[in-house]
C-alpha positions as CSV (number, residue, x, y, z in Angstrom):
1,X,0.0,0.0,0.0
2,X,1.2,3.2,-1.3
3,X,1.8,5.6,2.0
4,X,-0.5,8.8,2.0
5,X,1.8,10.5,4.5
6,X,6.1,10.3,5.8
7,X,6.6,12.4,8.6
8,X,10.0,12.7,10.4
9,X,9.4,14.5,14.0
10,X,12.8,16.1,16.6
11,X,11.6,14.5,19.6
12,X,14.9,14.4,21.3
13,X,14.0,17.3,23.5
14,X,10.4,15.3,24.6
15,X,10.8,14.1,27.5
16,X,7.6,12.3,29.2
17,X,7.5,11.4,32.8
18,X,4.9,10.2,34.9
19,X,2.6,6.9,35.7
20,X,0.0,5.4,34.2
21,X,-2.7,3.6,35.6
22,X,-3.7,0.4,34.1
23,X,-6.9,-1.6,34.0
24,X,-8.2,-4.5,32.0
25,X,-8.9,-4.1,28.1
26,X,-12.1,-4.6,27.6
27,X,-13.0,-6.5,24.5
28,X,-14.3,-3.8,22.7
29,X,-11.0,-1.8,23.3
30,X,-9.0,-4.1,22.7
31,X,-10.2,-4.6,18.8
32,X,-9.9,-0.4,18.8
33,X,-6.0,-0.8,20.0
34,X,-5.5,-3.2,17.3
35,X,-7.3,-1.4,14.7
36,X,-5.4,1.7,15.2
37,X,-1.9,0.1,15.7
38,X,-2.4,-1.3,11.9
39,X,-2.7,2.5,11.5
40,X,1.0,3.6,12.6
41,X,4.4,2.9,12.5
42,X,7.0,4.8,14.6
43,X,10.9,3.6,14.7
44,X,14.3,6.2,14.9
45,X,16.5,7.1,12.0
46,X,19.5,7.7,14.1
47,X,18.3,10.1,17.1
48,X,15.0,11.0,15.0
49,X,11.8,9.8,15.5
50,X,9.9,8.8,12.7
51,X,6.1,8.2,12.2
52,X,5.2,6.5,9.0
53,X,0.8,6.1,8.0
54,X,-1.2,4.5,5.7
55,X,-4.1,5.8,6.5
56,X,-5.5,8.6,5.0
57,X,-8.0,9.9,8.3
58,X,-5.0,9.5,10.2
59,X,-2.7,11.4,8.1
60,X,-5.2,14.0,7.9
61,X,-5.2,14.4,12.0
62,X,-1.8,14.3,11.8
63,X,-1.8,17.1,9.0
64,X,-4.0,19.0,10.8
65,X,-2.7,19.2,14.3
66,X,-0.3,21.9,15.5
67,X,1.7,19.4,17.5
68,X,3.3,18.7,14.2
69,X,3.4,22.0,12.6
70,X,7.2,22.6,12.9
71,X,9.0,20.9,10.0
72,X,12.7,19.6,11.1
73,X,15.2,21.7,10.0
74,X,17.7,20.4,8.0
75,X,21.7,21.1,8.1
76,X,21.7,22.5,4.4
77,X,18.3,24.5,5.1
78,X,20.2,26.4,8.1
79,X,23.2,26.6,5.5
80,X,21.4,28.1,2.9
81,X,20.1,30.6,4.7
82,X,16.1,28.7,4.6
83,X,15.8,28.3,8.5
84,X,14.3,31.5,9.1
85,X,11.9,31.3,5.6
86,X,8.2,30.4,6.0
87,X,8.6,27.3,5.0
88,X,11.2,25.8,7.9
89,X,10.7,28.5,10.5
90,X,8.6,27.5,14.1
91,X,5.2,27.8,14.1
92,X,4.4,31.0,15.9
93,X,4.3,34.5,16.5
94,X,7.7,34.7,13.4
95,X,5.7,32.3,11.4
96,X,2.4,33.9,11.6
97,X,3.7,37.4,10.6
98,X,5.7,35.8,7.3
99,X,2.4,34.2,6.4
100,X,0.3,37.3,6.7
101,X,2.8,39.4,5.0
102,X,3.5,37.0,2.0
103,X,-0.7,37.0,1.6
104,X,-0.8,40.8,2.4
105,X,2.3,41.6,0.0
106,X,3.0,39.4,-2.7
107,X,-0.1,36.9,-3.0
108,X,-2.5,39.8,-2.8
109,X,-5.4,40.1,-5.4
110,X,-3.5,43.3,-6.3
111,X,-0.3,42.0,-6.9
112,X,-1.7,39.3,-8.8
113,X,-3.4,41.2,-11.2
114,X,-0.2,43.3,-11.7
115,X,1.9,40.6,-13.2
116,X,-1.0,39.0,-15.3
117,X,0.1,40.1,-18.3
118,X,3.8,38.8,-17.0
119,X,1.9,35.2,-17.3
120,X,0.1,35.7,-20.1
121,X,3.4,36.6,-22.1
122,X,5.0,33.6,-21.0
123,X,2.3,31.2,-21.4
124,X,2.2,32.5,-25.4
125,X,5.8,32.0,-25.3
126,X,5.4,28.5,-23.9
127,X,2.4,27.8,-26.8
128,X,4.6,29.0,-29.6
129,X,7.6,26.8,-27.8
130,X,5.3,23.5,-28.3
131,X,4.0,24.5,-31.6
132,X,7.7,24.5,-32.9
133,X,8.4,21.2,-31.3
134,X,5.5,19.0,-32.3
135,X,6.4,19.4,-35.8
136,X,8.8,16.6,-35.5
137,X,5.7,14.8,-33.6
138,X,7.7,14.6,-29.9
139,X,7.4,17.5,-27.0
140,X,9.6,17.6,-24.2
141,X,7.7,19.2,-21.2
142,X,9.2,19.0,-18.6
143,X,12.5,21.4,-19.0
144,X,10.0,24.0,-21.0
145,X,7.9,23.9,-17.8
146,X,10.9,24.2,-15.6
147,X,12.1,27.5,-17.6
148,X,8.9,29.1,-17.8
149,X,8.5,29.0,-13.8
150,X,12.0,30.3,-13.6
151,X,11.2,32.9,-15.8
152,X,7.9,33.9,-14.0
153,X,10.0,33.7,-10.8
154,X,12.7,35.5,-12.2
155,X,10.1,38.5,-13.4
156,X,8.3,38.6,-10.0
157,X,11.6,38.7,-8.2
158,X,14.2,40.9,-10.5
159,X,12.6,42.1,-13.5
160,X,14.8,40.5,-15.5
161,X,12.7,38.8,-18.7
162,X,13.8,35.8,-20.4
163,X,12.9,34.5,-23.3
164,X,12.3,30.8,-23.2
165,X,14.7,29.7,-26.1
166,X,17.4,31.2,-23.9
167,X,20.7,29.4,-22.5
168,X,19.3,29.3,-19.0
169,X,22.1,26.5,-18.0
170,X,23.8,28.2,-15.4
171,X,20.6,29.6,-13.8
172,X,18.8,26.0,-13.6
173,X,21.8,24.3,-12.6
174,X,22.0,26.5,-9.6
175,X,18.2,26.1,-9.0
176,X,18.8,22.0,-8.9
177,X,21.5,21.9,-7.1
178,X,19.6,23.8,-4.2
179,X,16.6,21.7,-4.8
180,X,19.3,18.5,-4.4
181,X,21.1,19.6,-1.3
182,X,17.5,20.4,0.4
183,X,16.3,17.0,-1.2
184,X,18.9,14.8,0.2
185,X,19.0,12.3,3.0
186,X,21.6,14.1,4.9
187,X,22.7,11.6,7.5
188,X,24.7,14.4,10.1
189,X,20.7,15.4,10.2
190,X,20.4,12.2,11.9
191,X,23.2,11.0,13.4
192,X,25.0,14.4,15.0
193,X,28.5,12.8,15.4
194,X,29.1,12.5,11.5
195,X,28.7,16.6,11.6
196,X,32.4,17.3,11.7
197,X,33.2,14.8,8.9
198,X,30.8,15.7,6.6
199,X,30.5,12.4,4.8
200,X,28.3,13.5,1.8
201,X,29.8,16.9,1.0
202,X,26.3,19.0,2.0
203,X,27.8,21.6,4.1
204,X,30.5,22.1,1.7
205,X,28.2,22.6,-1.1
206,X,25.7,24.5,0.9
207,X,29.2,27.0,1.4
208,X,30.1,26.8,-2.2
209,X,26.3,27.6,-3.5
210,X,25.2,30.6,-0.8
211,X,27.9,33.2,-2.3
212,X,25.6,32.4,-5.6
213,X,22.3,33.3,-7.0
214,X,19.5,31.6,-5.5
215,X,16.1,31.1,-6.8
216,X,14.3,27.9,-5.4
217,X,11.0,28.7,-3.7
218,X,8.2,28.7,-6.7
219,X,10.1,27.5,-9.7
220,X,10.0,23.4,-9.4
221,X,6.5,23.4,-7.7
222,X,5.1,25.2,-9.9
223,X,6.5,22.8,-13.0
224,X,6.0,19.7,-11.2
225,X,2.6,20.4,-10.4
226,X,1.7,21.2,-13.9
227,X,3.6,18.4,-15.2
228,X,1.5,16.0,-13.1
229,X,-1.9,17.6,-14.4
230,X,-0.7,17.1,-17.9
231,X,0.5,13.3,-17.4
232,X,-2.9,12.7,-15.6
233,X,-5.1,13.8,-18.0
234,X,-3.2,11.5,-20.8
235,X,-3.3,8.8,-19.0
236,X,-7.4,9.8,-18.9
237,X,-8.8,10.4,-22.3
238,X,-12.4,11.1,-21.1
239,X,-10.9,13.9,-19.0
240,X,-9.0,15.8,-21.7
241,X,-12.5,15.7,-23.9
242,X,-14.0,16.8,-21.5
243,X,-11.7,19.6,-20.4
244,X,-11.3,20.8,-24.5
245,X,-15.7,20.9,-25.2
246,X,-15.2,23.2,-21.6
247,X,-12.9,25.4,-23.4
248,X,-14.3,25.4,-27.0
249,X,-17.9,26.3,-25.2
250,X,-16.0,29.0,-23.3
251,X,-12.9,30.4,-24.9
252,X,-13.7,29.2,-28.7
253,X,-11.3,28.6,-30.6
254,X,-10.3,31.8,-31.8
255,X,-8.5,33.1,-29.4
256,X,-6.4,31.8,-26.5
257,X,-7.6,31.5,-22.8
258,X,-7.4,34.2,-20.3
259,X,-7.5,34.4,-16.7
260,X,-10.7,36.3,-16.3
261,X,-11.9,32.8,-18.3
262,X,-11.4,30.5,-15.1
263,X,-14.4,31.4,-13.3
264,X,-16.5,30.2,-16.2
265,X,-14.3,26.9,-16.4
266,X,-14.9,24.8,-13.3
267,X,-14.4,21.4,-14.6
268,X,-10.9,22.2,-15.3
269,X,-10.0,24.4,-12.7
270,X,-11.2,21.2,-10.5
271,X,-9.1,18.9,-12.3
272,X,-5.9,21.7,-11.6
273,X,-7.3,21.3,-7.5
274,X,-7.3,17.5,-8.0
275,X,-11.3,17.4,-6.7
């Protein structure tokens, strides 16, 4: 069974003391304790504690509760600089005032509207891009996907507008190798005496990449994500009919599809939300 959820949780600093009374199992509980120990699986990786589900309500309660809202911090995210971004930092009063200004500030209906036209330029770019490449009948997504977020993320961040047939080597090789280092089962993460040796090379190239230029937040999400819509929908004929009458009732076919379209698309904007 595929697992729904991986979670690996610091509990080194947990310490539970105490006793606990204990009475008879009833039948009835007993079946429960069963049931939900099929549910779980706990064991250490070194000195952390891991908790591995199956099961999708339980992974959802798990999700859910702010007991496990801090996300371990890795030895390359404090060496790149990430321990203090909204995605590693504490819950709490720091984490709280990142959120509210990234939703305030950058994800705001404003500043959304502002760089529409941003999108819209490279999404033409990325049409044109496919139209030039299915003349020899094969289309190679994913790296088009991967430049056109970096693009957008480059846009948002700098200003600076690419075109997508640009050399964008150096750029996306410094992107993947941040994605890698953040990626990677670091074992000093887990097993503190290996720090000083540094077995795998991460904290020397986490010092050799932070002098650098680093993009990393938005620009493989963003192409993964997409890249999994479009695999899904040709492994599901049906749903790509379906999605193309949406548009031609909609959009036509004489022009290309607009934002201020998606409110009168819901079947695909479901199928983008996985409903």
């Amino acid at each position: 069974m595929a697992c729904h959820l991986f979670v690996l949780l610091d509990l080194s600093r947990w310490t539970c003391m105490g006793q606990i009374p204990l009475t008879p199992l009833t039948a009835e509980s007993q079946t429960l304790r069963r049931d939900r120990s099929k549910r779980l699986l706990a064991f250490s990786l070194g000195e952390t504690r891991v908790i591995v589900t199956c099961n999708p309500d339980v992974a959802k309660e798990i999700l859910n509760s702010p007991v496990f809202a801090d996300r371990p911090v890795k030895e390359s995210a404090y060496s790149l600089m990430f321990n203090r971004a909204i995605g590693f930092a504490p819950h709490g009063v720091y984490w709280r005032t990142l959120r509210r200004i990234a939703s305030n500030h950058l994800f705001s209906p404003k500043q959304i509207k502002r760089a529409e036209t941003q999108r819209r330029v490279i999404a033409s770019q990325m049409v044109g891009f496919l139209e030039k490449q299915s003349t020899n009948g094969v289309c190679f997504v994913r790296e088009l996907l991967k430049t056109a977020s970096l693009n957008n993320m480059m846009c948002s961040v700098f200003g600076q507008e690419y075109e997508l047939d640009q050399d964008h080597s150096e750029l996306r090789e410094l992107v993947e190798e941040g994605y890698d280092l953040l990626g990677t089962l670091n074992w000093t993460d887990h097993l503190p005496w290996l720090l000083e040796f540094d077995p795998q090379r991460i904290r020397s190239r986490c010092s050799a990449l932070v002098p650098k230029e680093m993009i990393f937040r938005g620009t493989d999400t963003v192409a993964v994500l997409i890249e999994w819509i479009l695999a899904r929908i040709v492994l599901h004929p049906d749903i790509q009919s379906t999605i193309q009458s949406e548009l031609d009732l909609v959009v036509g076919k004489s022009r290309a599809v607009d934002e201020s379209d998606l409110a009168s698309l819901p079947y695909l904007t479901a199928v983008v939300k996985e409903v």
